[in-house]
C-alpha positions as CSV (number, residue, x, y, z in Angstrom):
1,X,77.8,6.9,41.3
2,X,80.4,4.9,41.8
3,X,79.2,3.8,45.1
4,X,75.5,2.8,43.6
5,X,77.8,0.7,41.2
6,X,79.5,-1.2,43.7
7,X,76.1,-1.9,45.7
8,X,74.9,-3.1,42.4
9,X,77.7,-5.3,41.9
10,X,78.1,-6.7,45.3
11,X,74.2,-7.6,44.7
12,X,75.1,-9.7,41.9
13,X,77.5,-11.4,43.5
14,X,75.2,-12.6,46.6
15,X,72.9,-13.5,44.1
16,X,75.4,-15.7,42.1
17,X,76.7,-17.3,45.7
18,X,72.9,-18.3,46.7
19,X,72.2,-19.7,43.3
20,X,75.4,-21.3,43.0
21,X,75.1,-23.0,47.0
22,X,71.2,-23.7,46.1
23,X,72.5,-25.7,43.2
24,X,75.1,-27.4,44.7
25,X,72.7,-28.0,47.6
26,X,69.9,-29.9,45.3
27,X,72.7,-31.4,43.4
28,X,74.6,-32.8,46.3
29,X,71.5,-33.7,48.5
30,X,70.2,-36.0,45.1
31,X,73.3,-37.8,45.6
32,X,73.1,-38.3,49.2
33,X,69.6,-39.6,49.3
34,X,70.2,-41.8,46.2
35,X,72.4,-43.8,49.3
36,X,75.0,-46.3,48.7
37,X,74.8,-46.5,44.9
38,X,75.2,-42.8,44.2
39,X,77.8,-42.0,46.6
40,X,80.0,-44.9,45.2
41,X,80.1,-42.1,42.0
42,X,80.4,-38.9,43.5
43,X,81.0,-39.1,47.4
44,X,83.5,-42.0,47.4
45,X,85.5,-39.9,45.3
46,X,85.8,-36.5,47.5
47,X,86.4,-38.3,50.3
48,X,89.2,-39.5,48.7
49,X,90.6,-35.6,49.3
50,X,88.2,-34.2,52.3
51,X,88.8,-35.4,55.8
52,X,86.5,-37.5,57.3
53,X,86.0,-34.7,60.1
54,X,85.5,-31.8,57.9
55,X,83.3,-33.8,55.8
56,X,80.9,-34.7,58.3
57,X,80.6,-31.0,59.8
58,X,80.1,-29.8,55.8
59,X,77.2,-32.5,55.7
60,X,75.7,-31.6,59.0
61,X,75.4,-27.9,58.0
62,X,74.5,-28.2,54.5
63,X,72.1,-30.6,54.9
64,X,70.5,-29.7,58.2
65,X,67.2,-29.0,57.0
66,X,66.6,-32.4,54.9
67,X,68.4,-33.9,57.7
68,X,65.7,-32.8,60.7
69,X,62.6,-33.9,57.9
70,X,64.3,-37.5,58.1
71,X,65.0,-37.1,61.8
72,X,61.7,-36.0,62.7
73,X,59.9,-39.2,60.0
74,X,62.3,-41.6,61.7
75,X,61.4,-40.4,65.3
76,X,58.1,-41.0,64.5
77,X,58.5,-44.0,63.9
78,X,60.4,-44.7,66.9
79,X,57.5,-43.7,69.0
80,X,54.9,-45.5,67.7
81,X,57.7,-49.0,68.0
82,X,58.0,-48.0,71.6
83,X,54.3,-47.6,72.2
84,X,53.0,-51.0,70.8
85,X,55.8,-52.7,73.4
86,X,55.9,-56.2,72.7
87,X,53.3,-56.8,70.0
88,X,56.0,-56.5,66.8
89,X,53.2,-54.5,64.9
90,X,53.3,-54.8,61.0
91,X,54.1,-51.6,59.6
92,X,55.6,-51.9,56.7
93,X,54.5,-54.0,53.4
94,X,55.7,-53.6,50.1
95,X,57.0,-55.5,46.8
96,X,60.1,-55.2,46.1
97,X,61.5,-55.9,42.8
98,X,65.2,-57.5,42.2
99,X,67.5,-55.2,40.1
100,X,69.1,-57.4,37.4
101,X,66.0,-60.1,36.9
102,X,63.5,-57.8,37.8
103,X,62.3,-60.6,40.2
104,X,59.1,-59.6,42.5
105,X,59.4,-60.6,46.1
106,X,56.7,-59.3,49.4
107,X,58.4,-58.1,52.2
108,X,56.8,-57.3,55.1
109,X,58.2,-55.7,58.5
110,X,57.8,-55.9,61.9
111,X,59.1,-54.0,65.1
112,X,61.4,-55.5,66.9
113,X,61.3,-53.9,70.9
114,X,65.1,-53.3,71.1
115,X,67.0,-50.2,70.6
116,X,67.9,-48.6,67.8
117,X,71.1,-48.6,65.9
118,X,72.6,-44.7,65.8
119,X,74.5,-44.8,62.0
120,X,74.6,-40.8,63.0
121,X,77.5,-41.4,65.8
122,X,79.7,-43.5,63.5
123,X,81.1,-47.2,62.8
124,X,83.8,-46.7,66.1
125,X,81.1,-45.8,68.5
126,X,81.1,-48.2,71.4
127,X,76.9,-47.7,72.1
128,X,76.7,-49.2,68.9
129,X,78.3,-52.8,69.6
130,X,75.3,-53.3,71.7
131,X,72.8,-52.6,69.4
132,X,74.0,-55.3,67.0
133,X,71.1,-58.0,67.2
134,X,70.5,-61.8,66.3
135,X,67.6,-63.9,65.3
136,X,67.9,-68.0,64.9
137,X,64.7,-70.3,64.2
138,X,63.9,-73.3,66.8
139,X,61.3,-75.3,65.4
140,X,58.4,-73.5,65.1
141,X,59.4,-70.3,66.8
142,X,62.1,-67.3,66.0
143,X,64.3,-66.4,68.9
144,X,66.1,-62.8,68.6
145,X,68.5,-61.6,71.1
146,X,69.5,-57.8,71.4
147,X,73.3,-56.8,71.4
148,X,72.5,-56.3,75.2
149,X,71.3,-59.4,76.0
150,X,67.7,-59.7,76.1
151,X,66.0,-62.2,74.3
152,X,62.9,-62.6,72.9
153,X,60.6,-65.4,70.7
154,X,57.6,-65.2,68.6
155,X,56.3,-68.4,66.6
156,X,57.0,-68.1,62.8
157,X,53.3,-68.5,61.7
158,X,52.3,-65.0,63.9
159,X,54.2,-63.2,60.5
160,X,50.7,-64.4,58.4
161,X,48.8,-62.0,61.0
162,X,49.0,-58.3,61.6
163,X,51.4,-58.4,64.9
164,X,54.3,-60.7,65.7
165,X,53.0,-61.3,69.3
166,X,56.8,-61.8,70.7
167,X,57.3,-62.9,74.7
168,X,60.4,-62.0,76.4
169,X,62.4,-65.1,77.7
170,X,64.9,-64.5,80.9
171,X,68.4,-65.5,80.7
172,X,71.2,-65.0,82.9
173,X,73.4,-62.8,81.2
174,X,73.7,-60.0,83.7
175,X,74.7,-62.5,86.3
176,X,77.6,-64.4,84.5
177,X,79.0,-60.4,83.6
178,X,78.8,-59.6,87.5
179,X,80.0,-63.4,88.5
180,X,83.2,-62.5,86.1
181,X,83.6,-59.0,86.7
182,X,82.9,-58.4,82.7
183,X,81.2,-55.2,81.0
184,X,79.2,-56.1,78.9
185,X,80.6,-55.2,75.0
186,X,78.0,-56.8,72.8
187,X,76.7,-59.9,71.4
188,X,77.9,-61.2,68.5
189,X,76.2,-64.4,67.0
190,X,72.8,-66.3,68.3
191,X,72.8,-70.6,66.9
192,X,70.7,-72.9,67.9
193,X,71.0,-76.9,66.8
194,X,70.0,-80.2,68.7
195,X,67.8,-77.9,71.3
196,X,70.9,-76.2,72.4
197,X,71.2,-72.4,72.4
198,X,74.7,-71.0,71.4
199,X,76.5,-67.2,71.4
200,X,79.2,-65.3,71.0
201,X,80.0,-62.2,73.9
202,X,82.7,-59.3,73.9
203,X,83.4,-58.5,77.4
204,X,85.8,-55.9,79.0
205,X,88.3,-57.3,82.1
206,X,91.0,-56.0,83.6
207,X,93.2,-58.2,80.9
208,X,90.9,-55.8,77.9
209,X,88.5,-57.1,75.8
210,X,88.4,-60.8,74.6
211,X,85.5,-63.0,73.0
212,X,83.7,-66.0,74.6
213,X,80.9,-69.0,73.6
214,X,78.4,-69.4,76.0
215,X,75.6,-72.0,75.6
216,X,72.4,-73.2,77.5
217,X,69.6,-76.1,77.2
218,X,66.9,-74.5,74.4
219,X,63.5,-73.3,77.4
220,X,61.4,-70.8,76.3
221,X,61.2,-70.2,80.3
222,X,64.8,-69.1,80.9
223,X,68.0,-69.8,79.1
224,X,71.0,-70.6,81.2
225,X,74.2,-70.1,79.6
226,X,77.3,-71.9,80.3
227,X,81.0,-71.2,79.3
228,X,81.6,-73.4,76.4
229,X,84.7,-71.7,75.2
230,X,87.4,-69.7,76.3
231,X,89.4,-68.0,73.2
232,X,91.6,-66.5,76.0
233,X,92.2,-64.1,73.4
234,X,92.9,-60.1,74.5
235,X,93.2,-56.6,72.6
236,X,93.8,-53.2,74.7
237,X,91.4,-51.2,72.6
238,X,88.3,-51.4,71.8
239,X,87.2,-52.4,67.9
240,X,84.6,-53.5,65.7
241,X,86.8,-56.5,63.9
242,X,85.7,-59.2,66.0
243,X,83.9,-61.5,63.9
244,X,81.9,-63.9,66.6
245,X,80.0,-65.9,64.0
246,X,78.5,-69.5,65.0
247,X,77.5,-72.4,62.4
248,X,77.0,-76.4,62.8
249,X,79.7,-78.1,61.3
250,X,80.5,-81.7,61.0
251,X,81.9,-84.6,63.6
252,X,79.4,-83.0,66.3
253,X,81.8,-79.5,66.2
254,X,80.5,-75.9,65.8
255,X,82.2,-73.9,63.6
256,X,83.2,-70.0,65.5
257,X,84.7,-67.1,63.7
258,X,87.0,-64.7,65.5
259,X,88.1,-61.2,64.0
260,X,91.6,-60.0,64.0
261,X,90.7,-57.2,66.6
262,X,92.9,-54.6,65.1
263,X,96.0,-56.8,66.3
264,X,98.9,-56.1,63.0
265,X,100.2,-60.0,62.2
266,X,97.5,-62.0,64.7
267,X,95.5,-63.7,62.0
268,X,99.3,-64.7,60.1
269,X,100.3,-66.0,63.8
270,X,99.1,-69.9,64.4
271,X,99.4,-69.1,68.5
272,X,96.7,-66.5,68.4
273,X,93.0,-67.4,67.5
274,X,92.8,-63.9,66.5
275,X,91.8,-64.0,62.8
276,X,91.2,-67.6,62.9
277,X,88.0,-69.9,62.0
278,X,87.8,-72.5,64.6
279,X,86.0,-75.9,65.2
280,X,84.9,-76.6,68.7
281,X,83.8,-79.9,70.1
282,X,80.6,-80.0,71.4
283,X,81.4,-82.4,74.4
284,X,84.7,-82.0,75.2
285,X,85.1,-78.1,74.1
286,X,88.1,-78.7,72.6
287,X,89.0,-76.6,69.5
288,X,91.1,-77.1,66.2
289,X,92.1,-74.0,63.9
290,X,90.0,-74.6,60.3
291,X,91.8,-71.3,58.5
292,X,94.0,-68.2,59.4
293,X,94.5,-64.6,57.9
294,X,91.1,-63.4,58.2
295,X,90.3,-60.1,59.2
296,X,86.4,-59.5,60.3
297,X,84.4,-62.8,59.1
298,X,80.7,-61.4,59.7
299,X,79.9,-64.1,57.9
300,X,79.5,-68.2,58.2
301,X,78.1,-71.4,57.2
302,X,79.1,-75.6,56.8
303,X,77.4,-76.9,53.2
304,X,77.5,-80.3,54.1
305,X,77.2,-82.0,51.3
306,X,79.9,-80.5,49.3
307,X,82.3,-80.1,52.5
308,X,82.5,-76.6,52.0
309,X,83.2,-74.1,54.5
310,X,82.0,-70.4,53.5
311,X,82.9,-67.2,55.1
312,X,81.9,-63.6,54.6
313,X,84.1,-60.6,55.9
314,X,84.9,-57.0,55.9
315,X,87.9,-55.7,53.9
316,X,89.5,-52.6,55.1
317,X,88.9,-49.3,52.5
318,X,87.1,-52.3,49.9
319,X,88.0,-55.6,49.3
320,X,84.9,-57.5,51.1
321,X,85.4,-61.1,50.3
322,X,83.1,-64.4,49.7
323,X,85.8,-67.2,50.7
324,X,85.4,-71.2,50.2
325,X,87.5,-73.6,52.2
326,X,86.8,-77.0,50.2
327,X,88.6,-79.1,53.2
328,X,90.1,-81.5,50.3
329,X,92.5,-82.0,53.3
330,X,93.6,-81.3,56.6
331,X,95.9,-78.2,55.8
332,X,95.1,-75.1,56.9
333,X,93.5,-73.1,54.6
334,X,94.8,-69.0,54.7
335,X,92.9,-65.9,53.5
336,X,95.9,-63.6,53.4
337,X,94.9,-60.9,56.0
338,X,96.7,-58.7,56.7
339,X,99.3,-59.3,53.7
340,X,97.2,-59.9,50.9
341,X,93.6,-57.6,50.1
342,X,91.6,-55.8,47.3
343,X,91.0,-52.9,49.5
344,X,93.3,-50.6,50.5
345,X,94.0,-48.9,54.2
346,X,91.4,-46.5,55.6
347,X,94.0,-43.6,55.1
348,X,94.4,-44.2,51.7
349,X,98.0,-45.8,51.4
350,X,98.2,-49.3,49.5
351,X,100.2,-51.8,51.8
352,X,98.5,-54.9,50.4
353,X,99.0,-57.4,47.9
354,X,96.8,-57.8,45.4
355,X,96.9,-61.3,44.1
356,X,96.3,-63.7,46.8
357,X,97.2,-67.1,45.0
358,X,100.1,-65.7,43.5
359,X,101.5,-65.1,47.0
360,X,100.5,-68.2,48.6
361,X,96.7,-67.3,49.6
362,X,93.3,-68.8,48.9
363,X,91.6,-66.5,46.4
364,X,88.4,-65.1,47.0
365,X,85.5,-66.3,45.5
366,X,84.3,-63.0,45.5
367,X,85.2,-59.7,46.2
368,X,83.6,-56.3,46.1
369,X,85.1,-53.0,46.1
370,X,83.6,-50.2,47.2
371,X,82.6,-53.0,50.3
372,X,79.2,-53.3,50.9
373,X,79.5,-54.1,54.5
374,X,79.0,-57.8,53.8
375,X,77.2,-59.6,56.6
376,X,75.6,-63.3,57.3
377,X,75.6,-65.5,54.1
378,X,72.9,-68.4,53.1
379,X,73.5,-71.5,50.9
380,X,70.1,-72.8,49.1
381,X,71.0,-76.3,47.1
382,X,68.3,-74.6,44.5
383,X,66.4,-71.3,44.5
384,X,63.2,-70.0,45.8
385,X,61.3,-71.3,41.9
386,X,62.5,-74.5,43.2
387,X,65.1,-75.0,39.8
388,X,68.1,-77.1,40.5
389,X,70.7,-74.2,40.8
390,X,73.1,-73.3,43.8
391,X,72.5,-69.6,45.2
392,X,74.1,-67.7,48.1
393,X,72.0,-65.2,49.2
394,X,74.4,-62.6,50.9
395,X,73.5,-59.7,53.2
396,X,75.2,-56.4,53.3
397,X,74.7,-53.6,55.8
398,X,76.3,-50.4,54.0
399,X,74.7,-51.0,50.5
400,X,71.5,-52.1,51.9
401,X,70.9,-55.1,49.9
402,X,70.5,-58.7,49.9
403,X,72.7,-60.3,46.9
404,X,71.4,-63.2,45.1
405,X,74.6,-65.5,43.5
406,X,74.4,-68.3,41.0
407,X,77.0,-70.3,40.9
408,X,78.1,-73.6,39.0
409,X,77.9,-77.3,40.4
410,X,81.5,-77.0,41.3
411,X,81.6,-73.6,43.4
412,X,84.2,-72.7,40.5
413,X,82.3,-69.9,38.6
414,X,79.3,-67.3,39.5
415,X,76.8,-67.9,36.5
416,X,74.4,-64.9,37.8
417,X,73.9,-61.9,40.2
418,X,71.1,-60.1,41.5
419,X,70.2,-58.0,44.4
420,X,67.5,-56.9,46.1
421,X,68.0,-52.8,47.4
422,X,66.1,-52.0,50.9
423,X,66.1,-48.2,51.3
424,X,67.9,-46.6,54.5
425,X,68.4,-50.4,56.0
426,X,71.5,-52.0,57.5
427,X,70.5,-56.1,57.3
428,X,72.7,-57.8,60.2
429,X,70.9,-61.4,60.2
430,X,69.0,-63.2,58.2
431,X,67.7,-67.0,58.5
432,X,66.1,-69.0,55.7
433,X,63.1,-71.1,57.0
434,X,62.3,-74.1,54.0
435,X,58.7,-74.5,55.5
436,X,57.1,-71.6,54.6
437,X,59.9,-71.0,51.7
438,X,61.1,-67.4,52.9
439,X,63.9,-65.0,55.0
440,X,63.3,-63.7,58.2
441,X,66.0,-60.7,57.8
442,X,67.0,-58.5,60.6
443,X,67.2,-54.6,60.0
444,X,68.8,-53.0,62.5
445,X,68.6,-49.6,61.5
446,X,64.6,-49.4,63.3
447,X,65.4,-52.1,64.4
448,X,62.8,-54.7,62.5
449,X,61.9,-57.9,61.3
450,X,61.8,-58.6,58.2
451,X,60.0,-60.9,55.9
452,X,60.4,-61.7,52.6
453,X,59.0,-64.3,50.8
454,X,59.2,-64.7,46.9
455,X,55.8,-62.7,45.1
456,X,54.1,-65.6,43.3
């Protein structure tokens, strides 16, 4: 009898477990396909107390099943992007709706023929540098070039028809890496201006990693990149906080952004361009340091009117930051990294300041914590109704959004925020093109173009 009772109650308990793991299952798989949002409120918070190993292995097994549904949907779609080559089929159109305004915009997408970016093997993994890519409009044409190297074009008026049409255009990329001795680590920025093509490379030497500008003549034909400039800058180990933006800038100068590469005191330290946003002359290549005591500016763009220099970049655990250099005079403007930050360290300790003006930093214009994973940033004098209001349109790659700022005539005070959510995308680029009034955004995450155009 006893026995039978014991069977009985060893039942129950199964039972209990399997409901109670079914539950938790539903519960916790609603939270992790609700994306950024929703795991702000729940996941954020145990990993706060669960290592990052443990919980990655707990979210492999748990959700294996929901995971090889999405796996096998997303692989799908990877074949058919690899079948249709170079054509940069539409698959993908859809309104989208802002969240605070309730705005309505049409985005379509398009493939793009590089590969893939692999979220699965983690922020660290080197495979990943090179599948960062770039897009930049040249008259009537969009050039994108892959974090390998390849580059491609397509004329902006193909996005009114059902394919893209893109031709590939040769560079010689793989010859200045063999010339130099350099592996390849990834692109990092793609700017055009006055029919010269401009970007940023992380290469491997025997002296470690380090940063370079090349630039070539603007020929559809083939691009042939020079050195334009040197940062001369090295880190032993390999790391994603290298910044590399490009953006015009005033007295014929580029403006060139360049991460702190994991180095502890380089962007504080005025003989290291680590950290730093530089000018650089286009003639002579000469450069002049414009800020310091930045840490990942992904991020970058000269208002010319107002003088004003804005930057986007990474914080560490929180703490992404809009910044505003107003160039009321030649002093140096500094950002505070690595002293002063609203996030905290990635293993939880708090070694930061807070305040940045209180201990001798520019504040931020604006900072979000959780981060978003900010990315490029875009300045429009009014907004896409055509009102006379300022608006930064900000991309992010973790929260999968495009954020929509309005701010006062003085760059003092944000009057409004929207955002635009794109579901399971990462946007790394985006370019504003005023003649037929819409973004061309890069997803990286198929990888795809993007366009999206305000729903009249």
């Amino acid at each position: 009898m006893n026995k039978i009772f014991n069977i009985i109650k060893k039942k129950k308990v199964i039972i209990v477990l399997i409901a109670f793991f079914f539950i938790l299952f539903i519960g916790m798989w609603s939270v992790v396909s609700g994306g950024y949002d929703k795991q702000n409120k729940t996941i954020l918070f145990l990993k706060e107390f669960i290592p990052t190993d443990v919980s990655r292995k707990a979210r492999d097994i748990i959700f294996i099943i929901p995971n090889l549904k999405e796996k096998n949907k997303f692989l799908n779609k990877q074949v058919t992007k690899y079948e249709q080559g170079l054509n940069g089929e539409l698959f993908n159109e859809e309104i989208v709706l802002s969240k605070n305004n309730k705005t309505s915009y049409l985005l379509k997408e398009f493939f793009l023929p590089f590969p893939r970016l692999d979220i699965s093997l983690g922020w660290a993994a080197t495979t990943n540098s090179l599948r960062a890519h770039y897009l930049a409009l040249a008259e009537d044409k969009v050039i994108v070039i892959s974090g390998e190297g390849k580059t491609i074009y397509f004329k902006k008026n193909n996005i009114f028809n059902k394919k893209l049409n893109q031709f590939k255009i040769s560079n010689n990329i793989e010859n200045i890496l063999e010339k130099n001795n350099f592996k390849l680590i990834g692109i990092r920025d793609l700017f055009i201006e006055d029919n010269e093509v401009y970007i940023s490379l992380i290469f491997k030497n025997l002296k470690g990693y380090s940063i370079n500008v090349y630039k070539a003549d603007f020929d559809i034909k083939k691009l042939n990149f020079e050195l334009f400039f040197e940062t001369k800058a090295y880190w032993s180990d390999y790391t994603v906080f290298t910044g590399g933006r490009l953006s015009n800038y005033k007295d014929n100068k580029v403006l060139f952004s360049i991460g702190y590469a994991s180095i502890d005191n380089a962007a504080q330290d005025s003989d290291s361009l680590l950290g730093k946003i530089i000018s650089i002359n286009k003639q002579t290549s000469k450069h002049q340091i414009i800020s310091i005591g930045h840490r990942n500016p992904q991020g970058l763009l000269y208002i010319e009117n107002s003088n004003i220099i804005v930057n986007t970049e990474h914080g560490p655990k929180g703490g992404d930051e809009i910044n505003l250099n107003f160039l009321k005079d030649d002093k140096i403007a500094n950002y505070g990294w690595d002293i002063a930050s609203y996030g905290i360290a990635y293993d939880g300790t708090d070694p930061y300041k807070k305040s940045h003006i209180k201990n001798g930093f520019v504040e931020p214009f604006k900072n979000y914590t959780p981060s978003i994973g900010i990315s490029q940033i875009i300045y429009l004098p009014k907004n896409l109704n055509s009102k006379n209001e300022k608006h930064f349109f900000i991309s992010s790659l973790r929260a999968a959004s495009l954020y929509i700022t309005k701010m006062d005539k003085e760059f003092n005070k944000i009057l409004d925020e929207d955002r635009l959510f794109f579901e399971n995308q990462r946007i790394r680029d985006m370019e504003y093109d005023s003649e037929n009034n819409l973004f061309f955004l890069l997803f990286e995450t198929t990888p795809s173009i993007g366009v999206l155009k305000l729903n009249n």
